[in-house]
DOMI-289321 format. One line per field, with one value per residue (C-alpha): x, y, z; residue in three letters; residue number from 1. Coordinates in nm, 4 decimals. Layout:
# residues N
x <- X / ...
y <- Y / ...
z <- Z / ...
type <- ALA / ...
seq <- NUM / ...
This chain:
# residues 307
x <- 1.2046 / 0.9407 / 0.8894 / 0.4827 / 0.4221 / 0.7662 / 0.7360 / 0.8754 / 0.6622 / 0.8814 / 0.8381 / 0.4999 / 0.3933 / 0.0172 / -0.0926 / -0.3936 / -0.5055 / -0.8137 / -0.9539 / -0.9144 / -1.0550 / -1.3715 / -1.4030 / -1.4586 / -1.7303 / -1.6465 / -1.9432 / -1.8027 / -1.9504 / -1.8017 / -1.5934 / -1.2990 / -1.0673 / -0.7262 / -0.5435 / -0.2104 / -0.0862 / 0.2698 / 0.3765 / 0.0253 / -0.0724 / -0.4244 / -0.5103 / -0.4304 / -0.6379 / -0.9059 / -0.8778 / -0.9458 / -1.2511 / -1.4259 / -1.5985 / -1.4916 / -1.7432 / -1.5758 / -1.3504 / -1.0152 / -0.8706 / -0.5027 / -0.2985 / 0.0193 / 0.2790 / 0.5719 / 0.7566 / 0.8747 / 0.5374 / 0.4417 / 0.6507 / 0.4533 / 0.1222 / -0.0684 / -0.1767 / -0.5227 / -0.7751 / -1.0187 / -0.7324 / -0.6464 / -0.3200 / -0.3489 / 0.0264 / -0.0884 / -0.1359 / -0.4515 / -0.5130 / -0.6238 / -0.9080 / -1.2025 / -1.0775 / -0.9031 / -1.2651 / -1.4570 / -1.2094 / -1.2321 / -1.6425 / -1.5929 / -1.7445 / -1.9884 / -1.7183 / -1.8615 / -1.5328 / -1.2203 / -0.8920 / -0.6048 / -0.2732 / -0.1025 / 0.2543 / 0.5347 / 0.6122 / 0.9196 / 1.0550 / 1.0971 / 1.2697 / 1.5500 / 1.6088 / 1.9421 / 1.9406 / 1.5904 / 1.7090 / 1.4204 / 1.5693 / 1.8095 / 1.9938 / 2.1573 / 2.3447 / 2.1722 / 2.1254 / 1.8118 / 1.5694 / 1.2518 / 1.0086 / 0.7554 / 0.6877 / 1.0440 / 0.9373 / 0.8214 / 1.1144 / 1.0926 / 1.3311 / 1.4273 / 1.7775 / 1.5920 / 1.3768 / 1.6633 / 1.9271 / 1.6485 / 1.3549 / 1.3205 / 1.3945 / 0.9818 / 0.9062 / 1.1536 / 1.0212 / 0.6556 / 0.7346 / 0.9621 / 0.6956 / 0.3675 / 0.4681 / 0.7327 / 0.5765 / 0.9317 / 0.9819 / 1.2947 / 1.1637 / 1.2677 / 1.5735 / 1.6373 / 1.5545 / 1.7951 / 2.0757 / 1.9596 / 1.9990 / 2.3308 / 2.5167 / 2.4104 / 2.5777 / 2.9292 / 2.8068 / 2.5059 / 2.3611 / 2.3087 / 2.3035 / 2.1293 / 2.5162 / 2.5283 / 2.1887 / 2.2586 / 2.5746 / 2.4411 / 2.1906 / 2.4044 / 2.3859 / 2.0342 / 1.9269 / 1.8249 / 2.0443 / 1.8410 / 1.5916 / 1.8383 / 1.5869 / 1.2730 / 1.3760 / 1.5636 / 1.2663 / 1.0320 / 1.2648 / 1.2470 / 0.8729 / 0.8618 / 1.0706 / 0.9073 / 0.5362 / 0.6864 / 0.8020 / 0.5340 / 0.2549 / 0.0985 / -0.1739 / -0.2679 / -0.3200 / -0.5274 / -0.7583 / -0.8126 / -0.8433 / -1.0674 / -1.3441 / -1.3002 / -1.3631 / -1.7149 / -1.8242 / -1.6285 / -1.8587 / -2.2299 / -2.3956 / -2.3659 / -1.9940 / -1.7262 / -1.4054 / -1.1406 / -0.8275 / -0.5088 / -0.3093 / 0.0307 / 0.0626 / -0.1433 / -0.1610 / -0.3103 / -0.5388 / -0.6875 / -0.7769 / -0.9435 / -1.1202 / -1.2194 / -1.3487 / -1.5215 / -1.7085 / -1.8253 / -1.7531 / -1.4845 / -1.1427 / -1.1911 / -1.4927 / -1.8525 / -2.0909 / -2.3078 / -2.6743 / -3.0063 / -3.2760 / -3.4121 / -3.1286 / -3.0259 / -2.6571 / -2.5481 / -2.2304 / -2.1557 / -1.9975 / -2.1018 / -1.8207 / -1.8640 / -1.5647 / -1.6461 / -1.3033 / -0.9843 / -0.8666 / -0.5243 / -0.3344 / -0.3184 / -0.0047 / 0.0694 / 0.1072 / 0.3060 / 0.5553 / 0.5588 / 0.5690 / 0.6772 / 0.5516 / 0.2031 / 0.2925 / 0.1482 / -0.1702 / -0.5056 / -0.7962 / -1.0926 / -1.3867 / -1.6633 / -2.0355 / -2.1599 / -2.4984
y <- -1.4773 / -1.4433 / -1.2339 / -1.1511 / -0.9386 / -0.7895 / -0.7181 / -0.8666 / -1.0646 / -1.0976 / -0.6948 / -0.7633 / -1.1431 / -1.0292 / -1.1476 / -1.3620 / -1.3089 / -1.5079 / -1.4564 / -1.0235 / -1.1017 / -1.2986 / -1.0102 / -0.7679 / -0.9453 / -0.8223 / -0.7163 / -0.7212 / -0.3682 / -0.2230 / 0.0433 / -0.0602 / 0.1579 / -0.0388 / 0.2268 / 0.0338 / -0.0695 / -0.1784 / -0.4319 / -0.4206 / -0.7995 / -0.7677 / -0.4644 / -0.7219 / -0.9968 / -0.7176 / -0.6222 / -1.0226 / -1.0085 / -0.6918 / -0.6644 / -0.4144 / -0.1280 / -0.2207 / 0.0564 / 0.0380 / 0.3309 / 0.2624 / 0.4807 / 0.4361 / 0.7203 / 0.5490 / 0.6380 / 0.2834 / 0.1093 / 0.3080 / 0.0785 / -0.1817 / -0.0876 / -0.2594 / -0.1444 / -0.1502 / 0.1207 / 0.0508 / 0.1438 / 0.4915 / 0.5106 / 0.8278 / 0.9215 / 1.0163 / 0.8739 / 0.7235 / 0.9694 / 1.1601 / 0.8918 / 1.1319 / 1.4152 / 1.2170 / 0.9923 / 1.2621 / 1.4201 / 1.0773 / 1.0298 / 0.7556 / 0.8686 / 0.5248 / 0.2721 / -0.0726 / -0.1368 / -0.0720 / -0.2871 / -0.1426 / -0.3435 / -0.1855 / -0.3577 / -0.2253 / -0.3668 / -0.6547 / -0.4319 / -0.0884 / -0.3962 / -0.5039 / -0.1727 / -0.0500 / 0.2806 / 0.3032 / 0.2589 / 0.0415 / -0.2872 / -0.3829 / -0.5879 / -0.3336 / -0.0088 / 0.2980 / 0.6220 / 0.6244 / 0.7274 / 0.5641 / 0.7774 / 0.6114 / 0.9353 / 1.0240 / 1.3537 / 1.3945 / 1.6319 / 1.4286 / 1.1449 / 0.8970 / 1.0528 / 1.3771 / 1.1895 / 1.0198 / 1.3515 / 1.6779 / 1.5070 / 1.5668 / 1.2732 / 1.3042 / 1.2454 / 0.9470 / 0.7654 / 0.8353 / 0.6854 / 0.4028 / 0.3101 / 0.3924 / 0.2774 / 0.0121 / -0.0903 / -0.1720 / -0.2610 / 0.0014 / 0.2791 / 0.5297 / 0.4298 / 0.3593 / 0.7453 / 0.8180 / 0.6701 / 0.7969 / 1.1534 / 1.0854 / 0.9378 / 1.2156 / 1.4607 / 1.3139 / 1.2857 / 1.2602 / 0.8737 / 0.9133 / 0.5402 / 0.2165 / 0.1043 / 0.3845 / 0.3681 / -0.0098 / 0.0191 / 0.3464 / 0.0892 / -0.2160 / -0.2485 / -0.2182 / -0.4893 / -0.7721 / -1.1139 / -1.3933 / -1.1150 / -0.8754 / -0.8922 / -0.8611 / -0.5667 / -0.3709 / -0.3893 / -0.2842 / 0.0639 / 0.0411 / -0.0083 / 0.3576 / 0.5303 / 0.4312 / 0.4680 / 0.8445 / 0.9064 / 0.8471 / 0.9658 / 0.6158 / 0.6128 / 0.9598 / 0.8600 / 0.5306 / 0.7152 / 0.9411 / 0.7194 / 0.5012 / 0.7803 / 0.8859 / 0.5016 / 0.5370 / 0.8489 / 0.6606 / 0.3456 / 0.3067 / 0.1440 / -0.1762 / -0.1814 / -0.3976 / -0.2895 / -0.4843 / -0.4113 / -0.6170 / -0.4966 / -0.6355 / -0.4791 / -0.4002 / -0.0881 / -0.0974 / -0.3943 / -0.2194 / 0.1084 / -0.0891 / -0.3462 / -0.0121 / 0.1981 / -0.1404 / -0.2106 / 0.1410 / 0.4113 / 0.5416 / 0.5000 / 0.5363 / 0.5228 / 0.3784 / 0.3234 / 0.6051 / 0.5660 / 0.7391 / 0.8967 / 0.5092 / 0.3599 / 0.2002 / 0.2011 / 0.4642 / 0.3083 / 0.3241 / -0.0195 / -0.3847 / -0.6460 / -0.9593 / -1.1521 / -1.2213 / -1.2330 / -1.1219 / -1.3813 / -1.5008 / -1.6827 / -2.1234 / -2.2167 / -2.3554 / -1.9558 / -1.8311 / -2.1264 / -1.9944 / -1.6262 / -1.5281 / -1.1516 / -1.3507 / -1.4536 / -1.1144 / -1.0300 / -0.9632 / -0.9307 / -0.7690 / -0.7182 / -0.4731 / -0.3784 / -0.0204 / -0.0177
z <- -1.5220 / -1.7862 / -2.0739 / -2.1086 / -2.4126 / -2.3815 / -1.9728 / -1.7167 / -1.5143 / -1.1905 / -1.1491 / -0.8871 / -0.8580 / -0.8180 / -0.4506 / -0.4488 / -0.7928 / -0.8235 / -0.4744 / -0.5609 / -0.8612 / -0.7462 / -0.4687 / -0.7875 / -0.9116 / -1.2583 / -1.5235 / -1.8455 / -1.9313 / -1.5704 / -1.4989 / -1.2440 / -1.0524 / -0.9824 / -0.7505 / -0.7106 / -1.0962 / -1.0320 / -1.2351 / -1.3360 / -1.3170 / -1.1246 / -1.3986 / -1.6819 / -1.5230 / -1.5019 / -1.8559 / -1.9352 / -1.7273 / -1.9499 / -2.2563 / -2.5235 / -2.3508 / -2.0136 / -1.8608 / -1.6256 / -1.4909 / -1.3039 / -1.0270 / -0.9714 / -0.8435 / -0.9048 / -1.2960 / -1.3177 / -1.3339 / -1.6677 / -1.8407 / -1.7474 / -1.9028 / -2.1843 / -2.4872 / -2.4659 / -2.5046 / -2.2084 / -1.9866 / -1.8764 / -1.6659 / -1.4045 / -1.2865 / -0.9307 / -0.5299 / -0.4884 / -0.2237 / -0.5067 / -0.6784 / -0.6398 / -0.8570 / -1.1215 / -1.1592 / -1.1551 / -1.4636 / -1.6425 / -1.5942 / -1.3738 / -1.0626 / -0.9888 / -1.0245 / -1.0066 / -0.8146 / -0.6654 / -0.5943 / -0.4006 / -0.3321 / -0.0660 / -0.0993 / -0.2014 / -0.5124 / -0.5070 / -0.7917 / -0.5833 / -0.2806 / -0.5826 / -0.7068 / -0.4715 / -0.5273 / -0.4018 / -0.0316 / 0.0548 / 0.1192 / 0.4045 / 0.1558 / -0.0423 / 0.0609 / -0.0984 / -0.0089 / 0.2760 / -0.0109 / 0.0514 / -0.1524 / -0.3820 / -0.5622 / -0.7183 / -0.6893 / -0.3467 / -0.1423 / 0.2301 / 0.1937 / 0.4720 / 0.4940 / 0.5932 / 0.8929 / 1.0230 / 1.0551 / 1.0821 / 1.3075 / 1.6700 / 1.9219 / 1.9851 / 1.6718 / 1.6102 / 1.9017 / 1.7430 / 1.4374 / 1.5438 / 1.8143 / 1.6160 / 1.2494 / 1.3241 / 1.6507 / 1.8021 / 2.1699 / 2.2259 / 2.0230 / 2.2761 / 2.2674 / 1.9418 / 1.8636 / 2.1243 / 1.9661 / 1.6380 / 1.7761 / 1.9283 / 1.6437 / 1.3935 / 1.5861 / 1.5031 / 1.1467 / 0.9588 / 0.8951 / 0.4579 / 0.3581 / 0.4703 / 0.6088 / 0.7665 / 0.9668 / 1.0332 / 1.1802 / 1.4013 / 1.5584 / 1.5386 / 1.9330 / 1.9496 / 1.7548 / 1.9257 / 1.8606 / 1.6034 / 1.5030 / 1.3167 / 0.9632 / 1.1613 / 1.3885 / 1.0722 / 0.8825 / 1.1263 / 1.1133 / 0.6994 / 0.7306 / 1.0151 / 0.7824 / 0.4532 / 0.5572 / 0.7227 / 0.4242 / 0.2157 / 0.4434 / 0.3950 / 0.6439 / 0.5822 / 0.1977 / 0.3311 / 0.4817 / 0.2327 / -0.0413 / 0.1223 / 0.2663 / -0.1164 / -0.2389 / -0.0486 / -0.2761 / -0.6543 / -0.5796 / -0.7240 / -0.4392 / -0.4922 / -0.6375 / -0.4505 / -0.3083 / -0.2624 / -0.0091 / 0.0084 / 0.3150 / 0.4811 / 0.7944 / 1.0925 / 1.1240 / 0.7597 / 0.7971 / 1.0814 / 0.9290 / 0.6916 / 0.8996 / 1.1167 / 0.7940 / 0.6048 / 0.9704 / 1.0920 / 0.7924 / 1.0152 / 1.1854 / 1.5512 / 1.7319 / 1.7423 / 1.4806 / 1.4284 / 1.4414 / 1.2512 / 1.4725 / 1.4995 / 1.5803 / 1.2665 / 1.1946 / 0.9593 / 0.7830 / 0.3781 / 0.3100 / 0.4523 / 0.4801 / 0.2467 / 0.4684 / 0.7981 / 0.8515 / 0.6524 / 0.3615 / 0.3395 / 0.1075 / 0.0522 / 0.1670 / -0.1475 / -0.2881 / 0.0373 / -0.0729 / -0.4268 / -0.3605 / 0.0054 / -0.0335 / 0.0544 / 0.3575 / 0.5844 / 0.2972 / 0.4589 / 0.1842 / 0.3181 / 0.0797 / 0.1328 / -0.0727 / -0.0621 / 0.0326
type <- UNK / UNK / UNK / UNK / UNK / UNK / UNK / UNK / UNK / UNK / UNK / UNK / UNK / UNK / UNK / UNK / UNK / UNK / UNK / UNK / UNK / UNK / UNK / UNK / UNK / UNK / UNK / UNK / UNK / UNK / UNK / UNK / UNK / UNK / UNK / UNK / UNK / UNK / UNK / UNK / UNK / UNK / UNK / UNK / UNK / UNK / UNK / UNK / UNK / UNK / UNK / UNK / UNK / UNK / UNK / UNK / UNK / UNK / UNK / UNK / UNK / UNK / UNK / UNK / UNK / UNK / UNK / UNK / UNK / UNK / UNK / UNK / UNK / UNK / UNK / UNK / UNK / UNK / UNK / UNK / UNK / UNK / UNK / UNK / UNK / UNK / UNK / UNK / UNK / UNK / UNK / UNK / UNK / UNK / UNK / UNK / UNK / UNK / UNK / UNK / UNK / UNK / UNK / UNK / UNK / UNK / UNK / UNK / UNK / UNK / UNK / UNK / UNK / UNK / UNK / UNK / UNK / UNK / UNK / UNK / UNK / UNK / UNK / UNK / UNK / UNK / UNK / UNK / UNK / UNK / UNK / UNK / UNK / UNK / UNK / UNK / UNK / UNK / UNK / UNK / UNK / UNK / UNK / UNK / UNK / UNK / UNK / UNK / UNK / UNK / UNK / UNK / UNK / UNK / UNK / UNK / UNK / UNK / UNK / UNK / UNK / UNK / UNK / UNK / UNK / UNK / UNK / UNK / UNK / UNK / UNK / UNK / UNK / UNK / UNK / UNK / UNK / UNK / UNK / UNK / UNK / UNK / UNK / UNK / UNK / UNK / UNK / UNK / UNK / UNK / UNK / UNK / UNK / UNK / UNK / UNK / UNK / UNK / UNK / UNK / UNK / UNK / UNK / UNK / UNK / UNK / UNK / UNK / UNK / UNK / UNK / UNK / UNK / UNK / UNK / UNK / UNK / UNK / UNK / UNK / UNK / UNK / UNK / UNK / UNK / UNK / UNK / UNK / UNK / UNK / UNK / UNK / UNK / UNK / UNK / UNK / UNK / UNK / UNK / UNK / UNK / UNK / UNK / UNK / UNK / UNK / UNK / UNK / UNK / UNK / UNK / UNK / UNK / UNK / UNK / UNK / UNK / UNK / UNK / UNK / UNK / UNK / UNK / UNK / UNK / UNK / UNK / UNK / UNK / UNK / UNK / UNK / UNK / UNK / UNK / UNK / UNK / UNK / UNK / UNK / UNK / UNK / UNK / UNK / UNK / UNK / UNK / UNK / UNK / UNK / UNK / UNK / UNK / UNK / UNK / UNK / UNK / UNK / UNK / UNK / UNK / UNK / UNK / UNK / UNK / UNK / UNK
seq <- 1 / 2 / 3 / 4 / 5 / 6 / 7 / 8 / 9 / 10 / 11 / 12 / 13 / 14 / 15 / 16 / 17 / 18 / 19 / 20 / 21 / 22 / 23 / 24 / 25 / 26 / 27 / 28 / 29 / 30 / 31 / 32 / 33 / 34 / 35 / 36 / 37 / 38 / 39 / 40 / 41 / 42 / 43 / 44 / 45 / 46 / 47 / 48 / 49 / 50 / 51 / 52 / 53 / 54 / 55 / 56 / 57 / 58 / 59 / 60 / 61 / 62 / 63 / 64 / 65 / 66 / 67 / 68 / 69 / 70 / 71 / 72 / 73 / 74 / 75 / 76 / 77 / 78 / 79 / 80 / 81 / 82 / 83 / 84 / 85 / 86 / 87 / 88 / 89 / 90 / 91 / 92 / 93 / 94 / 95 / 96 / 97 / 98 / 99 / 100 / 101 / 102 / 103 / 104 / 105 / 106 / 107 / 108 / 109 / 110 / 111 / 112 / 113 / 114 / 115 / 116 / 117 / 118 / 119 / 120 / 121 / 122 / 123 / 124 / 125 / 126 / 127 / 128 / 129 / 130 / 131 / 132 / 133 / 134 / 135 / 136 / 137 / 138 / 139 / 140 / 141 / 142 / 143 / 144 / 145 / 146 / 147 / 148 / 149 / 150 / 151 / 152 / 153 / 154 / 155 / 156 / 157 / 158 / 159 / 160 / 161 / 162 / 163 / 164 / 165 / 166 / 167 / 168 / 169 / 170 / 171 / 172 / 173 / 174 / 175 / 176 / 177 / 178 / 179 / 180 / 181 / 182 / 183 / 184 / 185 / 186 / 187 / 188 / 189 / 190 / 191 / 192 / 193 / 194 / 195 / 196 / 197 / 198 / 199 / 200 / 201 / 202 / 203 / 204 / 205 / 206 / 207 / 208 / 209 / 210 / 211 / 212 / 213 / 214 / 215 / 216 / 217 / 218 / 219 / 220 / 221 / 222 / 223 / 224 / 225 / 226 / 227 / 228 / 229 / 230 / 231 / 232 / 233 / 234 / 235 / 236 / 237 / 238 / 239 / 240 / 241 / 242 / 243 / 244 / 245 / 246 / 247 / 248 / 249 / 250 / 251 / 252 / 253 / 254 / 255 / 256 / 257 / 258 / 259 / 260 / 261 / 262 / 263 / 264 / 265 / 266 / 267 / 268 / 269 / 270 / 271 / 272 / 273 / 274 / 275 / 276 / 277 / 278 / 279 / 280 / 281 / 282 / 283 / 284 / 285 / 286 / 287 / 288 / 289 / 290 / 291 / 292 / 293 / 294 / 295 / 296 / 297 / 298 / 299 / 300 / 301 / 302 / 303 / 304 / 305 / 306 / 307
């Protein structure tokens, strides 16, 4: 573990550093927009990159990563969900951002922390929330929703086989007594976890709850139809993403400026669509990082101009 200007630099091993870097296409004079901070390792390596009229803005919703910022006075640190970037540029003057990184892991620091409740290793309360002050909790999804919406978010946001089951059993084994901890929900489901594939399968349900719980999708798509307006055309931005369903609400929003659908077209028949993709496919990381930091085994970069 080691000590960088008093921090700890195990909080967030930064994922693909020089390739998200390289995607930015950093002007010294810029103004940046990193919308995940964390342990704030790709915001320092931004900081390196700019000259002393350069500007950095940083999100981050989560009370732990303020202890993690640097002193430096071309950063401004905004304690909110990047679901809200618009606003909070257009209240800092930074509306025609030359670009925009966004790291959509959850941080190896919020996995170690137990009391957290999101890591199958530990026994926690079923917590979950990224936002300490947010009031839905994963306790809360587990003993108050409706079998419906169990098998919803087990089958969309997991993507597990038995989903309709597995909310089944959910709903039974409350009604003895309510499932609180991560124990708790792990023994409830014990029989429904397939043999040789316990790890996978339980955190396919930690990834349901957690992106339920934190209305991750929603806040995706928000932030990135926002990213389209923060952007000077021209400016870069730069998605990490390590599932899926998040890789393909960005592939779908980089390709046709929306989530579903066709392109749309002009009166002429030219496509109408704010952003062009710079990787013809997603990047992933050299084997030689996956070996020294696992959390890159699942990243998809995807980076994107706005014309």
């Amino acid at each position: 573990m080691q000590e960088e200007g008093g921090l700890m630099t195990d909080y967030h091993n930064p994922v693909m550093l020089q390739e998200c870097m390289e995607g930015l296409n950093i002007k010294p004079d810029g103004v940046y927009v990193d919308v995940t901070f964390g342990g704030g390792g790709h915001s320092r390596e931004i900081l390196k990159h700019l000259g002393p009229k350069g500007r950095l803005l940083a999100f981050d919703q989560d009370a732990d990563a303020q202890k993690n910022l640097p002193k430096d006075d071309r950063l401004t640190f905004i304690d909110q969900n990047f679901r809200y970037l618009k606003n909070n540029c257009r209240l800092q003057g930074a509306i025609s951002a030359d670009g925009i990184l966004a790291d959509l892991g959850v941080s190896s620091h919020q996995f170690d922390q137990p009391e957290r409740g999101f890591s199958i290793r530990f026994d926690a309360d079923l917590d979950m929330r990224m936002d300490q002050a947010g009031s839905l909790t994963a306790k809360q999804i587990v003993n108050n929703y409706s079998e419906e919406q169990l098998h919803r978010i087990f089958g969309i946001y997991g993507e597990i086989k038995n989903a309709k089951t597995l909310a089944n059993t959910l709903v039974t084994q409350r009604l003895n007594k309510p499932i609180n901890t991560v124990d708790e929900l792990k023994f409830a489901i014990a029989k429904l976890i397939p043999k040789g594939k316990e790890n996978k399968y339980l955190a396919q349900v930690f990834q349901a709850l957690r992106i339920e719980v934190n209305q991750e999708l929603e806040a995706l798509k928000e932030f990135l139809e926002q990213s389209v307006d923060v952007l000077k055309p021209g400016g870069r931005l730069v998605v990490m993403s390590y599932h899926s369903l998040e890789d393909r609400l960005v592939k779908n929003f980089i390709a046709k400026g929306k989530f579903h659908g066709e392109v749309e077209k002009d009166f002429f028949g030219n496509q109408i669509k704010p952003l062009e993709s710079l990787t013809r496919k997603a990047i992933v990381a050299s084997e030689e990082e996956i070996q020294q930091n696992n959390r890159a085994r699942s990243a998809k970069l995807r980076i994107a101009v706005k014309n």
